[in-house]
C-alpha positions in Angstrom: -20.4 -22.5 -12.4 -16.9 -22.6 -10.7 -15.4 -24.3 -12.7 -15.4 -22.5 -15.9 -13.6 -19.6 -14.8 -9.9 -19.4 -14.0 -9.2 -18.3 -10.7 -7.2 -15.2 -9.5 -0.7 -15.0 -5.2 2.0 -15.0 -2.1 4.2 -13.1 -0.7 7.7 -14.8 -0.2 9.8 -13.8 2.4 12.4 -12.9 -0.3 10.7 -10.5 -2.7 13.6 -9.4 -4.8 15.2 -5.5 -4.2 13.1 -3.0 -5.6 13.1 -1.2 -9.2 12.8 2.0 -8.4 11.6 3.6 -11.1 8.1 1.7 -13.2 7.6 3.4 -16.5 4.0 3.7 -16.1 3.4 2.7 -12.8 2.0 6.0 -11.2 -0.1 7.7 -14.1 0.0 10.7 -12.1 3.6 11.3 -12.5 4.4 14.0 -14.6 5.5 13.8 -18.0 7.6 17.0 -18.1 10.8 15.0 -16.4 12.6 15.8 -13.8 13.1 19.1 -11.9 15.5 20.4 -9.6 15.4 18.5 -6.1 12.1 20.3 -3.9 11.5 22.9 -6.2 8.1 24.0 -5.1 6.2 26.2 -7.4 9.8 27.0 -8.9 11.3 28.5 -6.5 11.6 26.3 -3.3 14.8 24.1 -2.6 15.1 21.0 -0.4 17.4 21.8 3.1 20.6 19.0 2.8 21.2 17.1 5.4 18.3 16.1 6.7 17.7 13.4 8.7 14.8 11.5 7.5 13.2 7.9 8.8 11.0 5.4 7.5 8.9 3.1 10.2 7.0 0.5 8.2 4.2 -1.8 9.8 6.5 -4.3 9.9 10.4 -4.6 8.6 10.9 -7.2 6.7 8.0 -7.5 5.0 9.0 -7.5 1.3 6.5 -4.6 0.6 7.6 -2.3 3.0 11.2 -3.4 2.1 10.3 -2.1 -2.0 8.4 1.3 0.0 11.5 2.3 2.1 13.7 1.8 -0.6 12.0 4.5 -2.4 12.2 6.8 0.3 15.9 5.9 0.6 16.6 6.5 -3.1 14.8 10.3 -2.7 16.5 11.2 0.4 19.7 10.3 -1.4 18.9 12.9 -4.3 18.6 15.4 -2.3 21.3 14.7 0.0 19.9 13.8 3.3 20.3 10.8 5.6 18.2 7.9 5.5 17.3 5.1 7.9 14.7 2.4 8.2 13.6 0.7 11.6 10.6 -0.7 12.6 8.8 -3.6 14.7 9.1 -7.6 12.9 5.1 -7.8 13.7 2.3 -5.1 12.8 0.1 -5.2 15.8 -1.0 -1.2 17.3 1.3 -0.3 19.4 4.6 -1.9 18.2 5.4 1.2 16.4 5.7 3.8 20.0 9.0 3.1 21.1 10.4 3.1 17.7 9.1 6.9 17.5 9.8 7.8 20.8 13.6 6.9 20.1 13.8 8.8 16.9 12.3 11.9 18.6 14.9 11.7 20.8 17.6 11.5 18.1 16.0 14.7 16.1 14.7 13.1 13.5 14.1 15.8 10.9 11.4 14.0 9.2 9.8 10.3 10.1 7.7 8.8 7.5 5.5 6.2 8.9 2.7 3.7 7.9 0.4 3.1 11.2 -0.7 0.1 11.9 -3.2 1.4 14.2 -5.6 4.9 13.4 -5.1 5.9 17.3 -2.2 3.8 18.7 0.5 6.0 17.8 -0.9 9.5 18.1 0.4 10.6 21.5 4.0 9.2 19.9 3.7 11.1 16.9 2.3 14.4 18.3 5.8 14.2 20.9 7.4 13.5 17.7 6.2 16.7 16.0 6.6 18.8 19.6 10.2 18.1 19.9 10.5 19.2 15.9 9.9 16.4 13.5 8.0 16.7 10.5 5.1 13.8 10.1 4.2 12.2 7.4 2.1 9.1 7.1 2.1 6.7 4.1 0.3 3.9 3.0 -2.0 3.9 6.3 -3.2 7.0 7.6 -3.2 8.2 11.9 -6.1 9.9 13.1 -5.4 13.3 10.6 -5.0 15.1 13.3 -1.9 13.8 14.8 0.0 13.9 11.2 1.2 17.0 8.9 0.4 14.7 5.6 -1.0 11.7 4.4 0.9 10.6 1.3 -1.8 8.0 -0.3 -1.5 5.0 -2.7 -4.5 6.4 -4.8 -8.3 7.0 -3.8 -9.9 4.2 -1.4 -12.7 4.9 -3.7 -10.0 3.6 -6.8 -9.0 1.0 -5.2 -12.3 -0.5 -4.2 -13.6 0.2 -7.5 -10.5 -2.0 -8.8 -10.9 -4.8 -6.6 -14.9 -5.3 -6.9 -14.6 -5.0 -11.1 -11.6 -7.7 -10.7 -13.3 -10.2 -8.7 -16.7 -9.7 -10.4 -15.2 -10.4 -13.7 -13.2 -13.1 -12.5 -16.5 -15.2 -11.4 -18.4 -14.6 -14.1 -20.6 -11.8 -12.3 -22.3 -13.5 -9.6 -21.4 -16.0 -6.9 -20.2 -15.8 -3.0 -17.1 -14.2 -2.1 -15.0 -13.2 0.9 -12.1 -10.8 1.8 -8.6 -11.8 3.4 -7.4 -8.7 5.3 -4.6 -7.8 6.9 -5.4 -6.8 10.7 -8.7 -6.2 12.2 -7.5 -2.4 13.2 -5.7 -1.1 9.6 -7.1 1.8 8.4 -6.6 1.5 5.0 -7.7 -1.4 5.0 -10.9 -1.3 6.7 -11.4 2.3 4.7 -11.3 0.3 1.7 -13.3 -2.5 2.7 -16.3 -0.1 3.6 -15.7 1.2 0.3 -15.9 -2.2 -1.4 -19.0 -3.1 0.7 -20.8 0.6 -0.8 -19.4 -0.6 -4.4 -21.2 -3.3 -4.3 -24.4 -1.9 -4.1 -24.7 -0.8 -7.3 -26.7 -2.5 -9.6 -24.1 -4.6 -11.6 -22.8 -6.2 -8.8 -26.4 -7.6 -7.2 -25.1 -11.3 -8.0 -22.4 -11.2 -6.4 -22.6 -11.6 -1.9 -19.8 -10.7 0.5 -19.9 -13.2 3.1 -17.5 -12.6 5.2 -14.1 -10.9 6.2 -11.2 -12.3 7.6 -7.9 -11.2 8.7 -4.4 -12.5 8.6 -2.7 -9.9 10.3 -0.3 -9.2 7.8 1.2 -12.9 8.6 2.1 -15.5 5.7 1.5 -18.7 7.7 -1.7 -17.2 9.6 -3.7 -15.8 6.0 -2.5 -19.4 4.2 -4.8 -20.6 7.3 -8.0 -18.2 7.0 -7.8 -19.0 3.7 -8.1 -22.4 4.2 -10.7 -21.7 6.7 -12.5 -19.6 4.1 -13.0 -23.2 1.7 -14.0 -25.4 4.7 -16.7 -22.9 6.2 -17.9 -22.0 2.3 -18.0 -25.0 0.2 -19.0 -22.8 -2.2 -17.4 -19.7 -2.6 -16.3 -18.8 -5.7 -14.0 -15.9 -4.8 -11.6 -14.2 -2.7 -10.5 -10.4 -2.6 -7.0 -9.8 -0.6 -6.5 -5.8 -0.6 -2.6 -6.8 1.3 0.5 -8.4 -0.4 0.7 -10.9 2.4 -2.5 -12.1 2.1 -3.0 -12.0 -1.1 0.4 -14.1 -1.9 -0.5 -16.6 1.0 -3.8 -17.2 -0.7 -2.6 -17.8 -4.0 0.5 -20.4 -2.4 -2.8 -22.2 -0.6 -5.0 -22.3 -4.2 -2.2 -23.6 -6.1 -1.6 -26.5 -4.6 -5.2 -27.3 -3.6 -8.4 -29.1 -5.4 -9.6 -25.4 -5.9 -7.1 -23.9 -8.1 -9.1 -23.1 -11.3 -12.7 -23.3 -9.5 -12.2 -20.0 -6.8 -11.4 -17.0 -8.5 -8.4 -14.6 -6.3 -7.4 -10.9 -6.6 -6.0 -8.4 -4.7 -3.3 -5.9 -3.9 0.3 -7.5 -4.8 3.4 -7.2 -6.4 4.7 -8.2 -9.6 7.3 -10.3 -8.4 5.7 -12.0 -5.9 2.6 -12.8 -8.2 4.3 -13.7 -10.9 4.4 -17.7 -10.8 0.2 -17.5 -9.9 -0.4 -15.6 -12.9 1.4 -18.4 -15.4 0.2 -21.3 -13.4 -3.3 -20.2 -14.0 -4.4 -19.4 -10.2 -4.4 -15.7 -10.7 -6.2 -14.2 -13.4 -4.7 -10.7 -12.6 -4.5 -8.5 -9.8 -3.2 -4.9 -8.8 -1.3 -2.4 -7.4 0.4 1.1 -7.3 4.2 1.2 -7.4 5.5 1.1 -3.9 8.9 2.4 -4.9 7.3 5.7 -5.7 5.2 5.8 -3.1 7.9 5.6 -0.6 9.7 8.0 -2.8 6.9 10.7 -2.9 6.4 10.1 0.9 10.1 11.4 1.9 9.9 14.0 -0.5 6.6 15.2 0.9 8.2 15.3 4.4 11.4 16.9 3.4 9.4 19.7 1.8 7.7 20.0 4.9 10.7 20.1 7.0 12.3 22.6 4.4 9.2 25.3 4.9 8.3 24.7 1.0 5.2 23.8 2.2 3.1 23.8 5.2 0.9 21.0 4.4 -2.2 22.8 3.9 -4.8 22.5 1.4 -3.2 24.0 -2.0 0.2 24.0 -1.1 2.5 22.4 -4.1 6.0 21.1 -3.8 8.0 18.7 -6.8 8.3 15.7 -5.7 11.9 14.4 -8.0 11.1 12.4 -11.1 7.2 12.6 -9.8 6.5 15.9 -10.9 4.5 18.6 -8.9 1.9 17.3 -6.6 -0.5 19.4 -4.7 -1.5 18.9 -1.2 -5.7 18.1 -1.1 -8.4 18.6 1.7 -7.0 16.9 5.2 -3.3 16.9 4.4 -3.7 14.1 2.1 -0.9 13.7 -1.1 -2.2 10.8 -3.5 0.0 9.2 -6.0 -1.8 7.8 -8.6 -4.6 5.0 -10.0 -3.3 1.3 -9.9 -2.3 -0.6 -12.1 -3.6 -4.0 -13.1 -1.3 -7.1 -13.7 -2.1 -10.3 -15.6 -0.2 -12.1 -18.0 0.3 -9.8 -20.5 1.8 -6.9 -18.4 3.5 -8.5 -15.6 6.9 -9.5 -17.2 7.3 -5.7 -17.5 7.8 -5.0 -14.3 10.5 -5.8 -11.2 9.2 -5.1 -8.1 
């Protein structure tokens, strides 16, 4: 039945610089335009000056490179400083020395996605101790050892996203396998705990989860389990990849394989990246939230913090620039917005 369908990209090591701002990216920015740097509730403003730094998973990596840039482009509105550092691989502890140094220089505000749930806490609660403000993005710490959690969207959106994707892309029924990032990510194994649940219900009884690999966030090493994916299952007719590096290496192995066409691939990636797969005809469409904005939302969340608009509880509001006014839910988590799917007809309209 394969080979009816089309299939459903890679992740170059020279994604282009970021657009900043995606008209329709993020539907839950606000309409109502922009408002005066960290008003909160109308009456709270933004401290100047403050220091504020992004630690990715990995520098480098063209999605953190789009994130960060969004952060930088907020903390220059509102007239802070900015700085980006971070380890070149995401494995768990890679990220403590890089927060132990910026505690020691006073950061004001570190943004950080964690590569590990646990790894980093005893870093970041130091980090908070000597003054910092905490906020995680794109992958959350242990809630405890953070002030926020500024999320892409709901796991339960995204998994909803990817299962739909992939079902439709093989016709409703057939094997398929997930292509992770590492084995300890915790948005990533929140989501695929997710997916698993989703597909339970009964629409999706055709279609078997086999297995889950991971390529640890590494081009060369998720090209190879994907590989290994086709050898071990002759017949698998899809692939879910919930990380731009996986997903990209997956689509640069179908290409220029005997499978392109026959095993359907989605996943979580960006336009520019994805691009080429969708026109060849490997990619049917895939998605994602705009990681501009949610780098943007992430240092505005933290400078609010670090400004006393908000504490970070349950309620509290703060503006987030362009965004619009977000309110802070249940465990300190901020979430951006659905994602958006991209296939042929959308994906010339964006540049990121």
């Amino acid at each position: 039945m394969r080979g009816t369908r089309t299939a459903n990209l890679r992740l170059g090591a020279s994604v282009l610089a970021l657009a900043t701002v995606l008209v329709g990216t993020t539907a839950c920015a606000s309409d109502e335009g922009s408002t005066p740097s960290g008003g909160a509730s109308g009456d709270g403003t933004i401290r100047s000056g403050l220091s504020v730094a992004f630690l990715p998973k990995q520098v480098n990596n063209p999605y953190f490179t789009v994130s960060d840039n969004g952060g930088k482009a907020a903390v220059a509105e509102f007239k802070g400083e900015y700085k980006e550092v971070g380890p070149s691989e995401a494995s768990a502890s890679s990220q403590v020395s890089y927060l132990n140094t910026l505690t020691q220089q006073g950061s004001d505000v570190i943004a950080v996605s964690a590569n590990d749930p646990n790894a980093i806490c005893g870093a970041v609660n130091q980090a908070r101790q000597g003054g910092a403000k905490v906020v995680t993005f794109d992958s959350d710490t242990n809630p405890d050892c953070r002030d926020l959690f500024v999320n892409q969207v709901t796991g339960q959106g995204i998994a909803e996203t990817q299962v739909k994707l992939i079902s439709e892309a093989i016709g409703g029924e057939g094997k398929i396998a997930i292509l992770s990032a590492t084995a300890n990510a915790t948005n990533q194994n929140a989501w695929i705990e997710l997916m698993k649940t989703e597909l339970k219900k009964p629409e999706y009884a055709k279609v078997q989860l086999v297995t889950t690999v991971y390529g640890n966030d590494e081009d060369q090493k998720s090209f190879q389990e994907t590989q290994g994916l086709l050898a071990s299952y002759p017949d698998l007719e899809g692939i879910v990849s919930p990380t731009t590096v996986g997903v990209a290496a997956a689509a640069r192995y179908l290409s220029g394989s005997q499978y392109k066409g026959k095993v359907a691939l989605t996943g979580l990636g960006t336009p520019n990246q994805m691009r080429e797969f969708v026109k060849n005809g490997t990619v049917k469409n895939f998605a994602l939230w705009n990681p501009a904005d949610l780098g943007y939302l992430a240092a505005y969340a933290g400078a609010a913090l670090a400004s006393g608009i908000i504490a970070g509880k349950e309620g509290d509001r703060f503006t987030a620039g362009k965004l619009g006014e977000y309110t802070v839910g249940a465990d300190g988590v901020v979430v951006l917005g659905p994602p958006t799917v991209f296939d042929a007809a959308n994906v010339d309209q964006f540049d990121f």
